[in-house]
N, C-alpha and C positions, 0 to 999 in steps of 0.2 A: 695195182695194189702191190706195196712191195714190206715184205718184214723191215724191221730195221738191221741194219746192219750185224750189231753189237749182239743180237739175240743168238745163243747158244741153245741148239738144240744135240742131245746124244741119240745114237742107234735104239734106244730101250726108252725113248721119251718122253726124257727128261729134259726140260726147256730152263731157260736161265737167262733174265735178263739184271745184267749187269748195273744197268741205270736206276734202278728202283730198288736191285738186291733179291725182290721177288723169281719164285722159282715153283712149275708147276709141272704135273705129271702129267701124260695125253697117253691117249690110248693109238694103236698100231695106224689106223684112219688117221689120226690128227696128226700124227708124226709125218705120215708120209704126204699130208697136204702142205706142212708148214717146209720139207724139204721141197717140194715142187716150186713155192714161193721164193723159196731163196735161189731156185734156179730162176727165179724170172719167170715162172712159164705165169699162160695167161687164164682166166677164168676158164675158157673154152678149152683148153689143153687140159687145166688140173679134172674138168668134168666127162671127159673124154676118158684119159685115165683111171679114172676112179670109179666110172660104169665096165671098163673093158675089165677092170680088175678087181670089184668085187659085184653082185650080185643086186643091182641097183637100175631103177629107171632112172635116166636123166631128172626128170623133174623131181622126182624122192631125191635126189643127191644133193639136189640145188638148195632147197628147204632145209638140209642138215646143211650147208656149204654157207647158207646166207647167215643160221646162227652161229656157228665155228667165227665166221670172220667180225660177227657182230662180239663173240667175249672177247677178240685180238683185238679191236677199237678199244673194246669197255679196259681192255685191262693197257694197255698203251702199248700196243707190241708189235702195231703198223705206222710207217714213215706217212707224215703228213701230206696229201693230197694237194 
């Protein structure tokens, strides 16, 4: 799964996709999922990550991880499969 390109995201973010004009706020979690994406990394890395670093079973991360990537479809801000 990979963001698109074109998607700006800020340190404090703030996301901003160019193609639509739309532009959405995420909190400290969603920012640092959507910079993991754009490094490429994988499902397995960003969930490994996000348990060592905040206070999370794997499977509780997975369930917030599976809705997160389902508003990034809903809203078009992952490159097509």
């Amino acid at each position: 799964m990979k963001l698109k390109r074109n998607i700006a995201v800020s340190e404090s973010g703030f996301l901003f996709d160019p193609t639509s004009g739309e532009s959405y706020s995420l909190n400290e979690q969603g920012t640092e999922i959507l910079n993991l994406l754009k490094e490429k990394k994988s499902d397995t890395e960003i969930t490994g990550y996000m348990t060592d670093t905040y206070d999370i079973s794997p499977d509780e991360f997975e369930k917030y991880y599976l809705d997160f990537v389902g508003m990034l479809r809903q809203f078009k801000l992952l490159e097509d499969e």
